[in-house]
ZAMARGU-4260 file (C-alpha; in steps of 0.2 Angstrom, whole numbers, plus 5000, padded with zeros to 4 digits):
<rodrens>
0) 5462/6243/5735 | 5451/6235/5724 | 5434/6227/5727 | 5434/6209/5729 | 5422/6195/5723
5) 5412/6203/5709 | 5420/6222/5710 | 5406/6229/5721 | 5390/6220/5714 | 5394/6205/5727
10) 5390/6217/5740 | 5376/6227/5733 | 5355/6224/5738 | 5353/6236/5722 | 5363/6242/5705
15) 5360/6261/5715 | 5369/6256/5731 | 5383/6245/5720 | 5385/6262/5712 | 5386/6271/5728
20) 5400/6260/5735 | 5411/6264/5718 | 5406/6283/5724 | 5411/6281/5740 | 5430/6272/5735
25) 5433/6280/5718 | 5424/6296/5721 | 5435/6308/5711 | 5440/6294/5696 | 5434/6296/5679
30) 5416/6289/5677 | 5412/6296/5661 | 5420/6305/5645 | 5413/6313/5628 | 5419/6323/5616
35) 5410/6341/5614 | 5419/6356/5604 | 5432/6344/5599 | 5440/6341/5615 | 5437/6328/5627
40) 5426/6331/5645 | 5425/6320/5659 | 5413/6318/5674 | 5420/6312/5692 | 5410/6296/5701
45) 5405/6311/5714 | 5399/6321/5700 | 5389/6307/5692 | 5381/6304/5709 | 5376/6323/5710
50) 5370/6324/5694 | 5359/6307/5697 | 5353/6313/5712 | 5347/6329/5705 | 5336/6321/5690
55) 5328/6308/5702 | 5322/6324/5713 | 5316/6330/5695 | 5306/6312/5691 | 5299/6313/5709
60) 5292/6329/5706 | 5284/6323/5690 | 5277/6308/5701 | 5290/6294/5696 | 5292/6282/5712
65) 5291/6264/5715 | 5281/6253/5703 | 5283/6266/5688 | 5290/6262/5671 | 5300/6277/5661
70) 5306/6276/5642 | 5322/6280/5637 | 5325/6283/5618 | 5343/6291/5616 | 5361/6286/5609
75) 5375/6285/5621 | 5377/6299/5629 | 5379/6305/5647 | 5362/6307/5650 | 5360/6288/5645
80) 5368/6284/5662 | 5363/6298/5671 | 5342/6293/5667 | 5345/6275/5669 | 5352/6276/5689
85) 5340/6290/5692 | 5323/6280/5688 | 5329/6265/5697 | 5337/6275/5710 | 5316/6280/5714
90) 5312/6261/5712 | 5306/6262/5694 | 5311/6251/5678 | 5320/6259/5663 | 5312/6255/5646
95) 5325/6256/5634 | 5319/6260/5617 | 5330/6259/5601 | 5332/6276/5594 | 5330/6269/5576
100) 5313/6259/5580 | 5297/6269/5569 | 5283/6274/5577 | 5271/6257/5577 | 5286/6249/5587
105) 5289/6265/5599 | 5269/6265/5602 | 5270/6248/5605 | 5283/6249/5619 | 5276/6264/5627
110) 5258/6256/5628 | 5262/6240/5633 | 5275/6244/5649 | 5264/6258/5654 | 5278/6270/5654
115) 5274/6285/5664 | 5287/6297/5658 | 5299/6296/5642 | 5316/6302/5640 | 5320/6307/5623
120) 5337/6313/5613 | 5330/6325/5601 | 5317/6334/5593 | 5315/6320/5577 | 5313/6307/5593
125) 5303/6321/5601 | 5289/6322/5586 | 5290/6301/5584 | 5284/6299/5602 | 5271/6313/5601
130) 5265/6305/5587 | 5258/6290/5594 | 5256/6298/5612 | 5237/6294/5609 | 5241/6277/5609
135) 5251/6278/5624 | 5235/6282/5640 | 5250/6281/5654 | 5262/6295/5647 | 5258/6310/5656
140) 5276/6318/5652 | 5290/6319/5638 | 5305/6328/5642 | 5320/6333/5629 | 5335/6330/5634
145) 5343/6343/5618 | 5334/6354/5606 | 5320/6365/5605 | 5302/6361/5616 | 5293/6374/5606
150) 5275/6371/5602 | 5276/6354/5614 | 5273/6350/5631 | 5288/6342/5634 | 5300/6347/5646
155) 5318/6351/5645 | 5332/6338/5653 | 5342/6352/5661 | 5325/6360/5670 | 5318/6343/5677
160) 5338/6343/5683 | 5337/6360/5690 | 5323/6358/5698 | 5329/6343/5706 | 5343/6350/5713
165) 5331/6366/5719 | 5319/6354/5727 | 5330/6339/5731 | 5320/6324/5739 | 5324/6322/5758
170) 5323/6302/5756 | 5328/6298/5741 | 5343/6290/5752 | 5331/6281/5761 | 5320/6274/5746
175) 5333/6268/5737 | 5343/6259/5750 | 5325/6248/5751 | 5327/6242/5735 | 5332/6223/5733
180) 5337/6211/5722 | 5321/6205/5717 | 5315/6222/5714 | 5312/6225/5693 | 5325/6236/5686
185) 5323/6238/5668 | 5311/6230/5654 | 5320/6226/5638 | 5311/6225/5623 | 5318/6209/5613
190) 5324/6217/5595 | 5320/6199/5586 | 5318/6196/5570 | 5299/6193/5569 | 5283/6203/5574
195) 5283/6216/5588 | 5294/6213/5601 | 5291/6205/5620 | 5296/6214/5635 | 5310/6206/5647
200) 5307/6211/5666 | 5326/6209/5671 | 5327/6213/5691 | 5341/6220/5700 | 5347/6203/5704
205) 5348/6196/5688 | 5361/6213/5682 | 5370/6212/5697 | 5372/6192/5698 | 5379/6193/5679
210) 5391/6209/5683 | 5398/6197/5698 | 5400/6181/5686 | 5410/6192/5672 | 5420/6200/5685
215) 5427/6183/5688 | 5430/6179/5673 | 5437/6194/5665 | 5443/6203/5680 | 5444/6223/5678
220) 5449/6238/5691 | 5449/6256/5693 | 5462/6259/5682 | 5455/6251/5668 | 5447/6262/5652
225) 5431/6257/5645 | 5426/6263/5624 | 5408/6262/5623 | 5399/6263/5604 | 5387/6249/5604
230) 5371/6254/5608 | 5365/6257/5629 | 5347/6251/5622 | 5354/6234/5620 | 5358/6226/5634
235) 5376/6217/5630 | 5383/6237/5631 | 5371/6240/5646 | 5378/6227/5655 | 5397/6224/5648
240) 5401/6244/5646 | 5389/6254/5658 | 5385/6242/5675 | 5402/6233/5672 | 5413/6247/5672
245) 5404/6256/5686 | 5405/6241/5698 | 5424/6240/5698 | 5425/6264/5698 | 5433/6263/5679
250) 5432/6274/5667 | 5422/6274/5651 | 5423/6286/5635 | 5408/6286/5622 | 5414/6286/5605
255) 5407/6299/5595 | 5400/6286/5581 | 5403/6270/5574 | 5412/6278/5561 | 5426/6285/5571
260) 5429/6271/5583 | 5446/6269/5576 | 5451/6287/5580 | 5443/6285/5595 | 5454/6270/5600
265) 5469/6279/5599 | 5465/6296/5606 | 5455/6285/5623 | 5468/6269/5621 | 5452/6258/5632
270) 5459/6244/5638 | 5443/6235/5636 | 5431/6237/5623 | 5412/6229/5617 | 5409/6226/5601
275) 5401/6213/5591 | 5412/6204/5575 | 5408/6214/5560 | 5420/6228/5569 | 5436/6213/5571
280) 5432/6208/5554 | 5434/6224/5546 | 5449/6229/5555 | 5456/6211/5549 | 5451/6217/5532
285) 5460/6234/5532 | 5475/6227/5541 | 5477/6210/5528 | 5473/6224/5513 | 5485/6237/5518
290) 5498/6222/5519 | 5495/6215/5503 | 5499/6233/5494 | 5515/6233/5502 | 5532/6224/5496
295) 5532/6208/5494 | 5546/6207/5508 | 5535/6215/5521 | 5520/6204/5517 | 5532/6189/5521
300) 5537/6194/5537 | 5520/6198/5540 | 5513/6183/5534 | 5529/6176/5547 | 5525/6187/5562
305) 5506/6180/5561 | 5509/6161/5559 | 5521/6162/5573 | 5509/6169/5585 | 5496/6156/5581
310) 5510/6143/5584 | 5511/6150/5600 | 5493/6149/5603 | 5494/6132/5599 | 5507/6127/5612
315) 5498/6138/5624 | 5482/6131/5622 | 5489/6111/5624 | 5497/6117/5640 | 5514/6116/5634
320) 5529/6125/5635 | 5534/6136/5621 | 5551/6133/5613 | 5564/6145/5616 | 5564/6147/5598
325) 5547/6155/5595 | 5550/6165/5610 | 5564/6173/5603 | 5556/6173/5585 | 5540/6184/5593
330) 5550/6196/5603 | 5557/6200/5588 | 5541/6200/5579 | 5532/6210/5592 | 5544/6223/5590
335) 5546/6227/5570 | 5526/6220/5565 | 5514/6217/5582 | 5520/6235/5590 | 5511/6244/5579
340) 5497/6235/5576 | 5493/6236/5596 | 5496/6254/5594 | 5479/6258/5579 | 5469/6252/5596
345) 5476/6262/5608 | 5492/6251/5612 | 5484/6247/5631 | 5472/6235/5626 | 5470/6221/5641
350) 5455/6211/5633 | 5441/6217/5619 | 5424/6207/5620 | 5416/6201/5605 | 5398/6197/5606
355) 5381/6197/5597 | 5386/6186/5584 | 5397/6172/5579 | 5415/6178/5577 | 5425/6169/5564
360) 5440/6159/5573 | 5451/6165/5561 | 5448/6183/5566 | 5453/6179/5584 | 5468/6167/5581
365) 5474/6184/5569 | 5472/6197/5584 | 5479/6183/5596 | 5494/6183/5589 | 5496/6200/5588
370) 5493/6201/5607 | 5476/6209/5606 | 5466/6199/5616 | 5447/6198/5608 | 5436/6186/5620
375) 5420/6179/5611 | 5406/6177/5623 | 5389/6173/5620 | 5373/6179/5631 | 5352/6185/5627
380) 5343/6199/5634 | 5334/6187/5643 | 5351/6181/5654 | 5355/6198/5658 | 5365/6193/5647
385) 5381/6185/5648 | 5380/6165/5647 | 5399/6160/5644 | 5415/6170/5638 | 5430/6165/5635
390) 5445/6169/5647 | 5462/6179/5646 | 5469/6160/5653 | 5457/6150/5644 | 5454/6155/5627
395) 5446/6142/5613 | 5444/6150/5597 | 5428/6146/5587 | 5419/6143/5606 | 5409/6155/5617
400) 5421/6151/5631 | 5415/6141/5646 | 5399/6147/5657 | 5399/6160/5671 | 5402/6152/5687
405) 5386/6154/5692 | 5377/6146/5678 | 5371/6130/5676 | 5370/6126/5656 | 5365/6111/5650
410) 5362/6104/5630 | 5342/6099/5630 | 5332/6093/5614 | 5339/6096/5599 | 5353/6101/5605
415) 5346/6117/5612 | 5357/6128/5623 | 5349/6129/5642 | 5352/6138/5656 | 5349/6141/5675
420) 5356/6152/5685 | 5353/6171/5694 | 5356/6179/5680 | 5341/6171/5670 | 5325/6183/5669
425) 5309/6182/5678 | 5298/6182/5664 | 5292/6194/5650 | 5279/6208/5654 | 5261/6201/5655
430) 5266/6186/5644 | 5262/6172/5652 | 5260/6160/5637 | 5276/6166/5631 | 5285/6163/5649
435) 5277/6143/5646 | 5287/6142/5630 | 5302/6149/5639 | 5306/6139/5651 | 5307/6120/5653
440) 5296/6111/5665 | 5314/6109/5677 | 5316/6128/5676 | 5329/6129/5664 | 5328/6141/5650
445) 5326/6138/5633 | 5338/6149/5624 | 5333/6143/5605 | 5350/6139/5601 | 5357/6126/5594
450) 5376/6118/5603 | 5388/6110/5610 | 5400/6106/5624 | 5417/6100/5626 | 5429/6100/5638
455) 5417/6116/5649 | 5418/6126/5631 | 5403/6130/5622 | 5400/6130/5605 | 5386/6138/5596
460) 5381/6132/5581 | 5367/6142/5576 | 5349/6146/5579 | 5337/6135/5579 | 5322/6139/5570
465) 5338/6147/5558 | 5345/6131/5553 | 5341/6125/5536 | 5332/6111/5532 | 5336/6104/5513
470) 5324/6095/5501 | 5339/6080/5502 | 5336/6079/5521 | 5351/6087/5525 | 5354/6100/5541
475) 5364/6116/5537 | 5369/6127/5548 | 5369/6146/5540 | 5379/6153/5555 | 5396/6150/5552
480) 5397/6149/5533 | 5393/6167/5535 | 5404/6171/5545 | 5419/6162/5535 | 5412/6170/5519
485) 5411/6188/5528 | 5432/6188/5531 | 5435/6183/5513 | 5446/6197/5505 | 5432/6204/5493
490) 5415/6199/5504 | 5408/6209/5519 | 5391/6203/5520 | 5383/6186/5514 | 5367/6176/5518
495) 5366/6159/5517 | 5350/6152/5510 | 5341/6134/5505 | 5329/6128/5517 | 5317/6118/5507
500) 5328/6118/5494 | 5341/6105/5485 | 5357/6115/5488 | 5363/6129/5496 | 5365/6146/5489
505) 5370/6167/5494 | 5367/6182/5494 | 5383/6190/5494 | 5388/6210/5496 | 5406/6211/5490
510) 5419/6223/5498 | 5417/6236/5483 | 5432/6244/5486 | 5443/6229/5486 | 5435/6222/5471
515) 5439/6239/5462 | 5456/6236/5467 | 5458/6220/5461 | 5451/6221/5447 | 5460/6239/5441
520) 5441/6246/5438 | 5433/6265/5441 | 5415/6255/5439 | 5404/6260/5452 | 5397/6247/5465
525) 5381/6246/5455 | 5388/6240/5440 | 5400/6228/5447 | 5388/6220/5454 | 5382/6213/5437
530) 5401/6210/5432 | 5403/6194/5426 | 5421/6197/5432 | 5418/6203/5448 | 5408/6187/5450
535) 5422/6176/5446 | 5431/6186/5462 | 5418/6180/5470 | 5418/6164/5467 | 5433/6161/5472
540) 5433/6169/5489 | 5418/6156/5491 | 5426/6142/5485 | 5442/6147/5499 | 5431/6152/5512
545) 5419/6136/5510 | 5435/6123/5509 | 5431/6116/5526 | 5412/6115/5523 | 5404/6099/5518
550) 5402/6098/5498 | 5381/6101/5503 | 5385/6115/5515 | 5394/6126/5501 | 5385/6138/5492
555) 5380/6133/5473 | 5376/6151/5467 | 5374/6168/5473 | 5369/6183/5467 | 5378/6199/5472
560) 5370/6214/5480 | 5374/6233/5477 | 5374/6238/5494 | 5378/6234/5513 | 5363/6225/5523
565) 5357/6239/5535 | 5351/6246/5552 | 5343/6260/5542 | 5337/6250/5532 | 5326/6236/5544
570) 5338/6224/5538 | 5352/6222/5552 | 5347/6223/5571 | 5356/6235/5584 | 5369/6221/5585
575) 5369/6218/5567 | 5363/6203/5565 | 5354/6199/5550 | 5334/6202/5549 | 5332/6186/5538
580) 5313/6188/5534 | 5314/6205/5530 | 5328/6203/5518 | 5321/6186/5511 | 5307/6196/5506
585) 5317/6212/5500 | 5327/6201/5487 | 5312/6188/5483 | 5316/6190/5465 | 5335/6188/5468
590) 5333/6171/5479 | 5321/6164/5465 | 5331/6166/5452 | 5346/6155/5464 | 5334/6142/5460
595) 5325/6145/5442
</rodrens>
């Protein structure tokens, strides 16, 4: 049987002892899976538990116990997990630290929430941290979890492990059944868009109160298969794809890269799945791409297949019933057009979460119909961090959803998003002037979004200090004319611009590939992004995309980019949201000449 109200957070005082009870009922279920030498391996809940056990014995020894703070710089990997329950198994906070932040960031982090110990992938991590360990007074010790420690004092992930298991700690058991909810878990460095980022303390509480509010919402068991890819520093994966699957004893796979998600999907066939929308709206794109190369015949029936499944939707969504007549059009459907399309993800999908950014409504309605449920939802590090979702039940495209159960959520000044409720942080690390701006003087949060409710369902509209003011007086909301412009047939990336300004305008990377296609041209992205014909591609996707905008929200001009916006680059967070500053300032020339 599976566990009621909340999988097993509901009756959990900690995240350890909610792990422990999936231990104890699901002992010899999948907890994790990776790839290595080609094939896939797995690790049993009882073998999770072990190898825990054994690293927090090792963290003791190094003097790691209540109060302490211990970095954790890696990508997903087993050792992610395995780190994570082991300092807070001892009462200490995990400080994630985003593998791709350079050193100034990284010494900020480790200075500032006095990390004691930090856990690192790799020898190029390895060398970034010693390289500001100076600055760092409370690291006494760095240990590798692969690669050579030559020439270091760092120590090795597999020793600390084994001498763990040869020294265990007689009341490890003991300590970590003391921990409570109010008891600091992790730290979370916001990723923001701006300066050096603020650390938010999120306490045991505050993770377990949000598993139990997404649980009820999007219910999952023990035969369910997570995919996880997004990154475990951020804490919409942490939550969503590590503390959510292990509170209901299901199973979850990493993915070997972003790149090879889609083989991934198939070999793993999850049945849930994090991802933010940049990965919906390039599946769209290669699925509406590959149709429109085939037959004409096939593109109708397609094009068919798709607009009946939004018919449904609609019926659906008014509470009504649907005709005999669709029904029988999408059986047939399901079987010649939507079978297959199910079986590129895995064919076993029960719900995919999109979050992080705004997904296009479009998107949505198109894997709706197809019977690939994607549910937006929409949270911040600072509410653990689901706020609202949409539901299997209940789904409103272009909407977050409605908000957890457990949450109160309000529109304050502004139209500001606002929220109360378990799951909302206690504050950010030694910042109290920060916390003052935080919250409201009633205690609820400010989340710095701008948006609205209707009928329980939220919409977000944008952020706020993102909204653009123009010189004509007029409000503009970048946020969703991005997102329409980034599922136009020969656009993958645009940023909408004109605050202060008379009109709105873009910066625009076009989808090389399919602008080559269309166009019949060998020409390499550089030098289609000064074609005037590529250009006019362009500006017809806008002028499609931007139909439904008003005449002073639709971009006047644009100027097209030779490359993708990236993580690499500074210019995307881990999520993928655009760094605005940083790319206002890369293409300063670019954006002046919009406006010459």
């Amino acid at each position: 049987m599976d566990a009621p109200n909340g999988g097993h957070a509901a009756r959990a005082s900690s995240i350890v002892e909610m792990i422990r009870l999936s231990v104890e009922l699901r002992g010899g279920n999948v907890a994790y899976g990776w790839k290595e030498a080609g094939g896939w391996r797995t690790l049993s809940y009882v073998g999770l538990w072990s190898r825990v056990k054994e690293f927090a014995a090792g963290l003791s020894a190094m003097g790691v116990g209540s109060g302490d703070r211990v970095a954790l710089m890696s990508t997903n990997r087993l050792e992610w997990p395995i780190s994570d329950l082991a300092i807070q198994s001892l009462g200490a906070a995990t400080v994630p630290v985003y593998p791709t932040l350079e050193g100034e960031q990284v010494a900020h982090i480790l200075k500032t929430s006095g990390a004691k110990v930090a856990v690192v992938e790799d020898r190029r991590l390895l060398d970034r941290v010693l390289d500001v360990r100076d600055e760092a007074p409370n690291l006494e010790y760095v240990v590798l979890v692969e690669g050579d420690v030559s020439g270091t004092d760092a120590k090795r992930f597999e020793d600390v492990s084994k001498d763990g298991e040869e020294n265990p700690v007689e009341e490890w058991e003991e300590g970590w059944k003391e921990i409570s909810r109010s008891d600091l878990a992790t730290i979370i460095y916001t990723s923001g868009t701006t300066g050096l980022p603020k650390g938010a303390m999120l306490t045991h509480g505050n993770i377990l109160a949000n598993v139990e509010g997404i649980y009820e919402a999007l219910p999952t068991t023990s035969e369910d298969t997570f995919l996880s890819f997004l990154p475990l520093s951020h804490v919409f994966e942490r939550t969503s794809g590590q503390y959510y699957a292990l509170s209901t004893g299901a199973a979850t796979y990493y993915a070997e890269s972003i790149d090879t998600v889609p083989e991934n999907l198939r070999e793993i066939k999850p049945t849930v799945m994090s991802s933010v929308p940049r990965l919906y709206e390039k599946m769209h794109a290669r699925v509406t791409a590959m149709v429109g190369e085939g037959p004409e015949s096939r593109q109708r029936l397609f094009n068919a297949a798709i607009e009946a499944g939004k018919q449904r939707y609609e019926y659906e969504n008014r509470g009504e019933k649907v005709p005999l007549g669709l029904k029988i059009k999408m059986a047939i459907f399901d079987r010649v057009v939507f079978k297959k399309l199910r079986e590129a993800v895995g064919g076993r999908s029960k719900f995919f979460v999109s979050g992080g950014a705004k997904l296009d409504g479009e998107v949505g309605r198109f894997f709706h119909a197809a019977g690939i449920k994607v549910m937006e939802g929409y949270g911040l590090t600072e509410t653990s961090p689901v706020i609202a979702c949409n539901r299997l039940e209940s789904v409103r495209f272009g909407t977050v959803g409605k908000p957890l159960s457990n949450l109160e959520v309000r529109i304050g000044d502004g139209g500001e998003v606002q929220v109360k409720g378990p799951s909302v942080f206690s504050g950010y690390l030694d910042n109290p002037e920060a916390d003052a701006e935080a919250f409201t003087e009633d205690g609820f949060f400010r989340t710095g979004d701008v948006g609205e409710l209707e009928d329980g369902f939220l919409s977000i509209t944008d952020r706020l200090k993102n909204l653009l003011v123009l010189s004509t007086g007029k409000n503009v909301a970048p946020q969703p004319i991005e997102a329409a412009l980034a599922i136009a047939p020969h656009i993958t990336q645009a940023v909408v611009l004109g605050d202060g300004r008379k009109y709105v305008s873009a910066l625009v990377v076009p989808d090389y590939d399919a602008v080559r296609k269309s166009l019949g041209s060998g020409d390499s992205d550089e030098s289609l992004s000064g074609s005037e014909k590529a250009k006019e591609l362009i500006q017809k996707d806008i002028e499609e995309a931007t139909r439904q905008f008003a005449d002073y929200e639709r971009p006047k001009k644009f100027e097209l980019l030779s490359r993708e916006l990236s993580q690499e680059e500074g210019e995307l967070t881990p999520t993928l949201k655009v760094k605005n500053r940083v790319v206002r300032d890369r293409y300063d020339d670019e954006i002046k000449s919009l406006y010459a």
